[in-house]
MMTF fields as JSON, N, C-alpha, C and O atoms, coordinates in Angstrom:
{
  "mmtfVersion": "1.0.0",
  "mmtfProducer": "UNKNOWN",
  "numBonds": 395,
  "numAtoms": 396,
  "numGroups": 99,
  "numChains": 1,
  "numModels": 1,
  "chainsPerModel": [1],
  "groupsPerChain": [99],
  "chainIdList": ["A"],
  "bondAtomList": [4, 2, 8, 6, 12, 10, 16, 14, 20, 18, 24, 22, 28, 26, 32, 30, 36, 34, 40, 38, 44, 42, 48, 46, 52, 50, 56, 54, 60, 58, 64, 62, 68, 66, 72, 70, 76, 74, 80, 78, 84, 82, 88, 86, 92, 90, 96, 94, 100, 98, 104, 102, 108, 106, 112, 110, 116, 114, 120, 118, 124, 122, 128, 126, 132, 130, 136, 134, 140, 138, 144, 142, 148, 146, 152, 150, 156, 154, 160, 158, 164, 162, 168, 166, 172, 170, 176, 174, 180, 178, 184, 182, 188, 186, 192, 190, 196, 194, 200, 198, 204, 202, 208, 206, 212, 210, 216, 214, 220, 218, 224, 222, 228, 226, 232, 230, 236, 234, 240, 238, 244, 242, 248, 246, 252, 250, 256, 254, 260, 258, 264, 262, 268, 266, 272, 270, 276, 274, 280, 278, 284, 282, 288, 286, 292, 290, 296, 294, 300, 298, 304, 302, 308, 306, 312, 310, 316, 314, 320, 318, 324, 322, 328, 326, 332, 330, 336, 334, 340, 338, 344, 342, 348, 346, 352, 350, 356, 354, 360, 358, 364, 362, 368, 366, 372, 370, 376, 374, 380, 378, 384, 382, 388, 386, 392, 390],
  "bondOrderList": [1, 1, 1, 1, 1, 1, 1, 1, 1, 1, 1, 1, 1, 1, 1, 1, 1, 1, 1, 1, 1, 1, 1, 1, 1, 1, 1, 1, 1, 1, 1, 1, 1, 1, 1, 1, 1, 1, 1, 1, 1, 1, 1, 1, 1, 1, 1, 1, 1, 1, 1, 1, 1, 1, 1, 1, 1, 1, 1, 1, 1, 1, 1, 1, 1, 1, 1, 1, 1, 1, 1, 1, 1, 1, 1, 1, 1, 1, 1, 1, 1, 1, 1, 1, 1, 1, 1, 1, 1, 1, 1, 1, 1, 1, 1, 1, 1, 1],
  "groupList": [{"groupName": "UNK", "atomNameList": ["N", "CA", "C", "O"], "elementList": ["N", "C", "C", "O"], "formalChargeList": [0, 0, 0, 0], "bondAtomList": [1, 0, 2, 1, 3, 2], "bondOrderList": [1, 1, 2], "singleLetterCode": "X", "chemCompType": "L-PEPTIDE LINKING"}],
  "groupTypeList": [0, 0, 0, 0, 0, 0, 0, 0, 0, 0, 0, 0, 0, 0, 0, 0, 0, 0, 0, 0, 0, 0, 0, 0, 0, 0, 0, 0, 0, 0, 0, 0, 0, 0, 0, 0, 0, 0, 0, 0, 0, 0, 0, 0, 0, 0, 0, 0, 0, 0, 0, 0, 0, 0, 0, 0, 0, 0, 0, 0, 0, 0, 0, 0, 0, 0, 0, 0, 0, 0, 0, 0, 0, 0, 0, 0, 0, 0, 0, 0, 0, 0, 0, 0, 0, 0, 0, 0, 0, 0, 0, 0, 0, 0, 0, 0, 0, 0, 0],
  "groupIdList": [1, 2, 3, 4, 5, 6, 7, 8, 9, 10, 11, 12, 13, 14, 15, 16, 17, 18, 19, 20, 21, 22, 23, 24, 25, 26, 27, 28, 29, 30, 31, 32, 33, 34, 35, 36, 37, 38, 39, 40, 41, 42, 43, 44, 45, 46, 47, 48, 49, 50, 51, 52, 53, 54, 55, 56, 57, 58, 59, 60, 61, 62, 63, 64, 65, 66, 67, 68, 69, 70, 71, 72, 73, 74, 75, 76, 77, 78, 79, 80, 81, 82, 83, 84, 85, 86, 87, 88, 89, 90, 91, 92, 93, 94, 95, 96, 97, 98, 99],
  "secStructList": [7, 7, 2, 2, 2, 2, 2, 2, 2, 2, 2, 1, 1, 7, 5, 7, 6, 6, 1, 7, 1, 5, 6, 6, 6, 6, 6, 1, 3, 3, 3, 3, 3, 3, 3, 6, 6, 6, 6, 3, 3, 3, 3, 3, 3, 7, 7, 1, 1, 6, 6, 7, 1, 1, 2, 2, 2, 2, 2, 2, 2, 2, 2, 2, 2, 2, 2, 1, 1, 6, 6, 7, 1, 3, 3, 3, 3, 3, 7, 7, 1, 1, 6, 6, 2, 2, 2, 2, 2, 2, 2, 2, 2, 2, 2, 2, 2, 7, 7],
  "xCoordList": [-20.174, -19.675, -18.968, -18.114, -19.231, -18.531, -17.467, -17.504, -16.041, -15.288, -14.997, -14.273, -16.057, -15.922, -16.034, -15.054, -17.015, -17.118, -15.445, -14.806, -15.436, -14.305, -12.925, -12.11, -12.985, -11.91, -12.312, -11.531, -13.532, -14.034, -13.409, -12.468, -14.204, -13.649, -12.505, -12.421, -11.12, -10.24, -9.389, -8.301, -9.705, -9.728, -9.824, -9.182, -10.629, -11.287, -10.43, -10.806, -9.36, -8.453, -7.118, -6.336, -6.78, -5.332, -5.298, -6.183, -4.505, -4.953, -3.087, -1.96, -3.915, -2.261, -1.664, -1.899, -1.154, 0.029, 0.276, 0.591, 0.113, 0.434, -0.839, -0.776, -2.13, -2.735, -4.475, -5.436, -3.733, -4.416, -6.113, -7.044, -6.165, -7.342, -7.299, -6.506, -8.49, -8.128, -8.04, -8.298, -7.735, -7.286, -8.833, -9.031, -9.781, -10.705, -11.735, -12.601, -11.426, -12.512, -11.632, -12.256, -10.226, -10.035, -9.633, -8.628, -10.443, -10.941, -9.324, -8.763, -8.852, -6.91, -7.263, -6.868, -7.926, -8.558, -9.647, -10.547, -9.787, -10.681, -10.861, -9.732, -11.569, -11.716, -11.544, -11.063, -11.894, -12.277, -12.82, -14.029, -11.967, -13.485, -12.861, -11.673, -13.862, -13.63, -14.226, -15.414, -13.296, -13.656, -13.969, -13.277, -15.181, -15.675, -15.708, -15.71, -15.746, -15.45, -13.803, -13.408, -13.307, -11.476, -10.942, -10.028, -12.095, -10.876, -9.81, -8.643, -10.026, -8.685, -9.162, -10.058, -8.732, -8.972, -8.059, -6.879, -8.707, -7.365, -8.635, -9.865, -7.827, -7.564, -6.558, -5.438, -7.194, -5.779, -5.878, -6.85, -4.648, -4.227, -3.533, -2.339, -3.935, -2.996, -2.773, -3.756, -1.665, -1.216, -1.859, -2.534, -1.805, -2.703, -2.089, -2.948, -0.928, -0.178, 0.763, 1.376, 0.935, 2.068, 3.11, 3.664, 3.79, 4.942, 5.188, 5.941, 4.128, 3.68, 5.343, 5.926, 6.09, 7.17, 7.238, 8.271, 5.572, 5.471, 4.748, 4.296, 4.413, 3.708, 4.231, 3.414, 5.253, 6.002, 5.674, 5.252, 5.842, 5.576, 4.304, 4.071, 3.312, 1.876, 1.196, 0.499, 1.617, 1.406, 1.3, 0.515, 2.847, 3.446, 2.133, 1.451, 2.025, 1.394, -0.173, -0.978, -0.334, -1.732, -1.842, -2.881, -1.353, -1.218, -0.615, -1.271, 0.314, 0.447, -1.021, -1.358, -1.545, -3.0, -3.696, -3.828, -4.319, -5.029, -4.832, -5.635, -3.424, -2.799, -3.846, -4.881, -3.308, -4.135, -5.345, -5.774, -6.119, -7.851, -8.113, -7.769, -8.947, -9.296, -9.91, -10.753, -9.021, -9.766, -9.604, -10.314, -8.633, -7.683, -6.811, -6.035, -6.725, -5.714, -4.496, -3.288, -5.427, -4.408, -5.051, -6.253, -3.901, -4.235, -3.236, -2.021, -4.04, -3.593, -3.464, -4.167, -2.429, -2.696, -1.942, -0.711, -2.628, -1.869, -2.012, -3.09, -0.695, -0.131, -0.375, 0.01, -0.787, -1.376, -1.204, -0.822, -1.468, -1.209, 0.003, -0.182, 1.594, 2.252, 3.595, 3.543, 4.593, 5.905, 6.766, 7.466, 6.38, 7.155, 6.497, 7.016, 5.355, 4.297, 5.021, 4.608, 6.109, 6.432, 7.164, 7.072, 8.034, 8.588, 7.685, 7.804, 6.809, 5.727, 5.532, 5.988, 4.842, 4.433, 5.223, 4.686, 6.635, 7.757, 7.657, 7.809, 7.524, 8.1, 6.698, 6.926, 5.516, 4.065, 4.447, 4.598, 4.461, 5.194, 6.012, 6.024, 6.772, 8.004, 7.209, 7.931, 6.276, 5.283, 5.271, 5.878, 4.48, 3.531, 4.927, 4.44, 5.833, 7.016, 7.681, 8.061, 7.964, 8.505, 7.708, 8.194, 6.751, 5.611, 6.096, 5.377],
  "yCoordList": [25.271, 24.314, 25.086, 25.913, 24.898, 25.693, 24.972, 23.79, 25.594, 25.411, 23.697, 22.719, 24.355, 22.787, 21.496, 20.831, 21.393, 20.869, 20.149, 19.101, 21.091, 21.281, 20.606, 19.776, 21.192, 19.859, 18.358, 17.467, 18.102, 17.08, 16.154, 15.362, 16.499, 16.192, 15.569, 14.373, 16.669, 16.509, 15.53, 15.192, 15.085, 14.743, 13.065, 12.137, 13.101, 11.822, 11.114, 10.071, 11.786, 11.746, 11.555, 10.793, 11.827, 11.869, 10.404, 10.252, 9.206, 8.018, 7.629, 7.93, 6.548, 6.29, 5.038, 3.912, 5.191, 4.553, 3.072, 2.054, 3.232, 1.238, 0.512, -0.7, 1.293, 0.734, 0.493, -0.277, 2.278, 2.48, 2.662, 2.087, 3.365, 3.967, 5.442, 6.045, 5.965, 7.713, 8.116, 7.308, 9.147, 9.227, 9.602, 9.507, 9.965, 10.59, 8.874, 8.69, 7.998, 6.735, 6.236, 5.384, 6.28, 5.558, 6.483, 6.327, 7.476, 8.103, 8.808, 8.77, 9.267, 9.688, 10.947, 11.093, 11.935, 12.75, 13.9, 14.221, 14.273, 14.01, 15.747, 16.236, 16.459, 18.068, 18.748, 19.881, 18.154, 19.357, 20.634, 20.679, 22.202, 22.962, 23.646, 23.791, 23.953, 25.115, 26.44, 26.619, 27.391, 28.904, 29.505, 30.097, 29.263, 30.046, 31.142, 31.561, 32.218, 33.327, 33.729, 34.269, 33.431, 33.465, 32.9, 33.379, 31.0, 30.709, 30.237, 30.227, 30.026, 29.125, 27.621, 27.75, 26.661, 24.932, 24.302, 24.081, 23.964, 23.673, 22.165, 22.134, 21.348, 19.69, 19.302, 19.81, 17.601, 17.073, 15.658, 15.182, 15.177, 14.421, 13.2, 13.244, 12.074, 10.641, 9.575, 9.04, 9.26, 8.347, 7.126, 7.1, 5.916, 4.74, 4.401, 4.297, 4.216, 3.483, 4.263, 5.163, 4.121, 5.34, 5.568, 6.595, 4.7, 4.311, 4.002, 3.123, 5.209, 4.748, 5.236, 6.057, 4.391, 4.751, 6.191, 6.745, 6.546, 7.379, 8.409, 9.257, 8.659, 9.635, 10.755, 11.656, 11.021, 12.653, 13.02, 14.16, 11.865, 12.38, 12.633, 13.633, 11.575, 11.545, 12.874, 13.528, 13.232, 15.048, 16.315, 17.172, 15.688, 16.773, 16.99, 17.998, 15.714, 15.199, 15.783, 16.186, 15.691, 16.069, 17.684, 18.124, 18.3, 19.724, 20.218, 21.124, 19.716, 20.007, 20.274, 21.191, 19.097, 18.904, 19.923, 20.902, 19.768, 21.191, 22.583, 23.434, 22.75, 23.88, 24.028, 24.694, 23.267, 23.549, 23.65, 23.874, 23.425, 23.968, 25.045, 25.919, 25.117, 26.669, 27.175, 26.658, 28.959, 29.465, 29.404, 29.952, 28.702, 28.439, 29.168, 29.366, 29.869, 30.972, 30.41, 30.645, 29.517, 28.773, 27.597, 27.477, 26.507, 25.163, 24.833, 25.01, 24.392, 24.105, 22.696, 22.306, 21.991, 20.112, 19.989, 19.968, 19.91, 19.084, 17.735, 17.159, 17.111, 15.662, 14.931, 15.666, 13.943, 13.561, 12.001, 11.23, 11.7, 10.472, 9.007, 7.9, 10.223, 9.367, 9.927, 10.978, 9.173, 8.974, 10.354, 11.086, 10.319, 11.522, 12.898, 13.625, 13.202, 14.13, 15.623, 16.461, 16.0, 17.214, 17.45, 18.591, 16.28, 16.59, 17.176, 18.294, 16.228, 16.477, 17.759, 18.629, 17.925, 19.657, 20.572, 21.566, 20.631, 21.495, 21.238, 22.363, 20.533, 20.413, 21.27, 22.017, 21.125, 21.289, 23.427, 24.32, 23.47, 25.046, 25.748, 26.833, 24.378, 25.554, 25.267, 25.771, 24.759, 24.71, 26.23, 26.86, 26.831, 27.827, 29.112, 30.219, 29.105, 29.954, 29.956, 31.008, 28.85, 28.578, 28.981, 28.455, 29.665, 30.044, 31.064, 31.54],
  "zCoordList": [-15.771, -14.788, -13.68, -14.0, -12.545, -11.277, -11.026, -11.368, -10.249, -10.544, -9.115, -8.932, -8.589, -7.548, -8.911, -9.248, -9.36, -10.386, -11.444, -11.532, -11.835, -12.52, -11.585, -11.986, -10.397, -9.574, -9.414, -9.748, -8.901, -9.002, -10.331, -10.277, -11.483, -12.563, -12.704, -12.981, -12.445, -12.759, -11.829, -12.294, -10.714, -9.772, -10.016, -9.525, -10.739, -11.022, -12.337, -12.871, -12.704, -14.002, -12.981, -13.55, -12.147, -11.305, -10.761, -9.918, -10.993, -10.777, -10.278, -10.671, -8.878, -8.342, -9.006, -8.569, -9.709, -10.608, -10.122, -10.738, -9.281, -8.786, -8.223, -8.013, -7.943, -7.978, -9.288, -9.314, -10.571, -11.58, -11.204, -11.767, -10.399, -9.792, -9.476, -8.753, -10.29, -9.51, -7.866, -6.974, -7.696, -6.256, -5.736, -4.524, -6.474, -5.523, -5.448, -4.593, -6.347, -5.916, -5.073, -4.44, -4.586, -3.457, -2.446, -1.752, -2.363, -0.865, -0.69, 0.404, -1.567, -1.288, -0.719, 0.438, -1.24, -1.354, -0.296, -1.073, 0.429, 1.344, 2.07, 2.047, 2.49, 2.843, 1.874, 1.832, 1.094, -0.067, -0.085, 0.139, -0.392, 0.081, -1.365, -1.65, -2.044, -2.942, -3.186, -3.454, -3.073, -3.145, -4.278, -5.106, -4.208, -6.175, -5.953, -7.111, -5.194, -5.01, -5.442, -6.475, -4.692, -4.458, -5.667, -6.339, -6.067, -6.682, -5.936, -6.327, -5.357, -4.546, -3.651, -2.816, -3.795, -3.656, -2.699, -2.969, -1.382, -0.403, -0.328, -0.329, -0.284, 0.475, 0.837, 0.784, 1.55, 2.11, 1.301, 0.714, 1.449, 0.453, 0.812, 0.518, 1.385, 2.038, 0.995, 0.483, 0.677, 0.474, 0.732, 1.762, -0.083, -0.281, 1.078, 1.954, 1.458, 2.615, 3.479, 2.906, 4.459, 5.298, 4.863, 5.255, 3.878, 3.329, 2.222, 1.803, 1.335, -0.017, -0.307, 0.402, -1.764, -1.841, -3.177, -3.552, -3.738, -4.484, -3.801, -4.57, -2.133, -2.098, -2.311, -2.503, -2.347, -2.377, -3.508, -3.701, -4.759, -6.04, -6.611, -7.289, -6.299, -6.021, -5.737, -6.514, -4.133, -4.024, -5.301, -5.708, -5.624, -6.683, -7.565, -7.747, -8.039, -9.629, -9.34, -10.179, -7.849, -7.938, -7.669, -8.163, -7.268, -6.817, -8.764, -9.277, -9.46, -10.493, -11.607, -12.356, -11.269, -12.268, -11.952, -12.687, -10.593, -10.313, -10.227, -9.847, -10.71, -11.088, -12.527, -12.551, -13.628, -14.703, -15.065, -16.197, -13.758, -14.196, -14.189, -13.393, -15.349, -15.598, -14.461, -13.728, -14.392, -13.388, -11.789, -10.947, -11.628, -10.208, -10.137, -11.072, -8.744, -8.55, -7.519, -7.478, -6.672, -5.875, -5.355, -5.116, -5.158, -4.808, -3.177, -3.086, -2.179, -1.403, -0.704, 0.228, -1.324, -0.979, 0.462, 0.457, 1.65, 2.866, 2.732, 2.588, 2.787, 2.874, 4.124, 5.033, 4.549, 5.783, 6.022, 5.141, 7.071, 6.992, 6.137, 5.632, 6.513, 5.571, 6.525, 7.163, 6.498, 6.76, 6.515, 7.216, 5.276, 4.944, 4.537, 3.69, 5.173, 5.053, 5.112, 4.31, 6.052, 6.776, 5.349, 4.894, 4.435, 3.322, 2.111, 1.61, 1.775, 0.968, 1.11, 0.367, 2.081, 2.429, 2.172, 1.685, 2.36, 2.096, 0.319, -0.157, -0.484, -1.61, -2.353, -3.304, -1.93, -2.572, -2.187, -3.021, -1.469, -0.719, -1.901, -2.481, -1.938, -2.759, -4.671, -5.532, -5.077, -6.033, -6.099, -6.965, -5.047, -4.911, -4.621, -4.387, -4.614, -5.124, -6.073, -6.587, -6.508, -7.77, -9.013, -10.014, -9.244, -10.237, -11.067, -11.944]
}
């Protein structure tokens, strides 16, 4: 299984909590590119609503998951389309230091 694959997948398991749907069937999800070479997985990532009151955590939860697929060296989630995006982004950042 290639590792695009393998996000896909997992992807399809990360589900937003208030509305109990994974993030990639309701389009949360979106520029996907994955580096099977590198190993390294950058997308961007919007919130159901501009003002979702869980997107900060949402981010977390999803940049967390794709931490644990086998074979990922680095995950890169930009937050988009949300209120508090510039935060999100700072918190997903300090993920990728905190290791």
């Amino acid at each position: 299984m290639s590792l695009r694959e393998k996000i896909i997948d997992k992807l399809k398991t990360i589900e937003d909590p208030e509305v109990h749907t994974d993030v990639l069937s309701l389009k949360l999800v979106y520029d996907l590119n994955v580096d099977e070479e590198n190993k390294t997985v950058s997308l961007k990532f919007k919130p159901t609503v501009p003002n979702c009151p869980i997107g900060v955590q949402l981010a977390i939860n999803l940049k967390r998951n794709l931490m644990e697929v086998e074979g990922v060296k680095k995950i890169n989630v930009e937050v988009t389309d949300f209120i508090m995006a510039e935060q999100a982004n700072e918190y997903l950042k300090m993920l990728d230091e905190n290791k």
